[in-house]
C-alpha positions as CSV (number, residue, x, y, z in Angstrom):
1,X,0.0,0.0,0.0
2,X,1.6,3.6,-1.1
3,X,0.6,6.4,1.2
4,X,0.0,9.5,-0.3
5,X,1.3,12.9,1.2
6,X,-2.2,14.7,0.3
7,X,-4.3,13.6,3.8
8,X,-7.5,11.8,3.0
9,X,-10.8,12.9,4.8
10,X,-12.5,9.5,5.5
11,X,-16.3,9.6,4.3
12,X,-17.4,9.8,7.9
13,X,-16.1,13.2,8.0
14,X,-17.6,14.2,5.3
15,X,-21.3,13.0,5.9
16,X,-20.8,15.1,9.1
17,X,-19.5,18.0,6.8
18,X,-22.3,18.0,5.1
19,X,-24.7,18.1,7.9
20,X,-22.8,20.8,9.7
21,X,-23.2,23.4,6.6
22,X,-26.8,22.5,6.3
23,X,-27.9,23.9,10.6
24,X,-28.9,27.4,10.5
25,X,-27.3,29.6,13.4
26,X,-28.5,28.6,16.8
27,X,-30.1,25.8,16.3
28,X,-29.7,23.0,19.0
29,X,-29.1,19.4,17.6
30,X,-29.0,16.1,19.9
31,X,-26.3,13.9,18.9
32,X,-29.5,11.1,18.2
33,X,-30.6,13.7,15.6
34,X,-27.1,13.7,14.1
35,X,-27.0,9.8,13.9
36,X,-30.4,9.7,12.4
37,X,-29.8,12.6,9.7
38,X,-25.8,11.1,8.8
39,X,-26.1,7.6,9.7
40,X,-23.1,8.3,11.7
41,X,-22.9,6.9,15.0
42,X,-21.9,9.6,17.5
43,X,-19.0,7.6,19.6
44,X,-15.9,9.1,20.8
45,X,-14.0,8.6,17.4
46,X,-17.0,9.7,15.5
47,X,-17.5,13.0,18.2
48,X,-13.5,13.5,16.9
49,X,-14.8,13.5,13.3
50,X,-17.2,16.1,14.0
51,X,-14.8,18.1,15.6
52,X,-13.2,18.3,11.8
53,X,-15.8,18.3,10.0
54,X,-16.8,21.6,11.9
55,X,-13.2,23.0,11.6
56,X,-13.3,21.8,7.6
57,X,-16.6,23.4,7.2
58,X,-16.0,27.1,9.2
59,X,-18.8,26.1,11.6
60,X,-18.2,27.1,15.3
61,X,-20.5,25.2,18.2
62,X,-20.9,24.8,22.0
63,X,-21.1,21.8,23.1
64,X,-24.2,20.8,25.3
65,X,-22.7,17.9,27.5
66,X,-24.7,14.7,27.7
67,X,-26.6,16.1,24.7
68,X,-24.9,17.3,21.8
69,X,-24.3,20.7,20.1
70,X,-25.6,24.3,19.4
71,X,-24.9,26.3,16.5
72,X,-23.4,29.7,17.1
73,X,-25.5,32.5,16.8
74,X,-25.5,35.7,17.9
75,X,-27.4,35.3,21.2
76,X,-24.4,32.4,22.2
77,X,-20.9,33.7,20.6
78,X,-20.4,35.7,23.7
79,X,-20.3,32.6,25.9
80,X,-18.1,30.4,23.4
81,X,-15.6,33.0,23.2
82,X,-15.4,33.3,27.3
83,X,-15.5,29.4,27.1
84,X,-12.4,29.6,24.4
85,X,-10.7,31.8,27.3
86,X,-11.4,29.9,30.3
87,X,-10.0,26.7,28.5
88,X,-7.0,28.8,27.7
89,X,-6.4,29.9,31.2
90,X,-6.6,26.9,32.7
91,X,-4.1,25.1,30.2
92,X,-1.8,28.1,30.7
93,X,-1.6,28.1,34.7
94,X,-1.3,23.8,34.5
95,X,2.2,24.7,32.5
96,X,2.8,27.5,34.7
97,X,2.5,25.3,37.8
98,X,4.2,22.3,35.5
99,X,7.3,25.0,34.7
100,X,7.6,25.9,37.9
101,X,7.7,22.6,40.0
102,X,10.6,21.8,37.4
103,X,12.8,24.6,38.1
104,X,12.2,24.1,42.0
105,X,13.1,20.0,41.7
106,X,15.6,19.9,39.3
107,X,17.4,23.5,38.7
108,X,20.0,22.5,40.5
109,X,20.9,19.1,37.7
110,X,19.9,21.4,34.6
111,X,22.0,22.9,32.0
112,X,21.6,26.8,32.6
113,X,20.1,26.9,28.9
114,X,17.4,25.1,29.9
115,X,16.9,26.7,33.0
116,X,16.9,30.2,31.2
117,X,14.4,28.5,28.7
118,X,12.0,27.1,31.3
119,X,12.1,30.2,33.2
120,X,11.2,32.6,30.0
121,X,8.4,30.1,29.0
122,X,6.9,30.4,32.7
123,X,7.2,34.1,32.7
124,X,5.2,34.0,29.4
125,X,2.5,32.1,31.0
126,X,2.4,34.6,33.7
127,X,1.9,37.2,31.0
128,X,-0.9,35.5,29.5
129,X,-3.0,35.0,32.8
130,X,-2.3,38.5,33.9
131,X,-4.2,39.0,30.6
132,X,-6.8,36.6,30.3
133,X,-7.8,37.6,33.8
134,X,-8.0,41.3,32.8
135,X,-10.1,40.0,29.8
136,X,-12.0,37.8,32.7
137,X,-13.1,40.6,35.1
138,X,-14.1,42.9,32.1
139,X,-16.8,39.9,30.8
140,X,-17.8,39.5,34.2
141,X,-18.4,43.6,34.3
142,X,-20.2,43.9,31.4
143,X,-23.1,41.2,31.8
144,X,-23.4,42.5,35.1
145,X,-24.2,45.8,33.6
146,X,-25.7,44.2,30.7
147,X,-29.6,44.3,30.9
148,X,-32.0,41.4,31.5
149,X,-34.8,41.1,29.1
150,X,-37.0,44.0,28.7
151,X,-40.0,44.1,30.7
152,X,-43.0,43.5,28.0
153,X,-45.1,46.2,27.1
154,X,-48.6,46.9,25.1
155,X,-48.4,48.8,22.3
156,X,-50.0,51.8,24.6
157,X,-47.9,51.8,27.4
158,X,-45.0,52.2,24.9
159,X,-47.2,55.2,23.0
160,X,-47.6,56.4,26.0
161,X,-43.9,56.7,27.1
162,X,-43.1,58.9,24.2
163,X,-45.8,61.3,24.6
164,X,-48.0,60.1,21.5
165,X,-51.4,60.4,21.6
């Protein structure tokens, strides 16, 4: 068997693809609904597949846990992106911690490159959190500040505000 340099998208992948492009924004899928429109079985491989089938496609979801996916949409894109963000976070401050319990266990034993090279990575990290928790506080500020849903009015009472008779 020759393998060929130009990656092959199994057919999987591309039934998935296909469904992806065809949800409108927002809408809310199970992953039952996604095995009974593709045929696809949604196992942990398969869940893999959709992942690139939504990267292939430009399609951007939240995953519901235990149930399957919503589309983004206007009313949701706020929470992905601070989702993106905490998952960035936490990665960052795991290699932070990581960086830093190397350098206190074995600094001692390491060649000084690698000691200046773990200690610039771990500043970096620092840099980042001091930033993503900047971009944190400011998310938490504005949907404290955004509004909740207006009250709901008749068409009078709202004539009535603006001096209409």
């Amino acid at each position: 068997m020759k393998k060929s340099t130009i990656p092959e998208v199994s057919e999987t992948t591309l039934k998935l693809e296909e469904y992806l492009r065809s949800l409108p924004a927002g809408e809310r899928v199970s992953y039952a609904e996604i095995e009974m429109a593709t045929g696809v079985q949604m196992t942990t491989s398969n869940k893999a597949r959709l992942r690139i089938a939504a990267k292939r496609s430009n399609r951007i979801y939240a995953t519901i846990r235990g149930f399957g996916l919503e589309m983004s949409s206007g009313q949701n894109a706020g929470s992905i992106n601070r989702h993106g963000l905490v998952r960035v976070d936490n990665a960052v401050r795991r290699q932070e911690k990581v960086g830093n319990l190397l350098l206190a266990q074995h600094a001692a034993e390491m060649p000084v490159g690698d000691r200046h090279q773990i200690t610039a990575v771990v500043c970096m990290f620092a840099q980042i959190r001091v930033i993503a928790d900047a971009q944190k506080r400011m998310m938490r500020l504005r949907s404290k500040n955004r509004p909740k849903s207006l009250p709901k009015q008749t068409p009078d009472e709202v004539l009535s505000h603006h001096n209409v008779p």
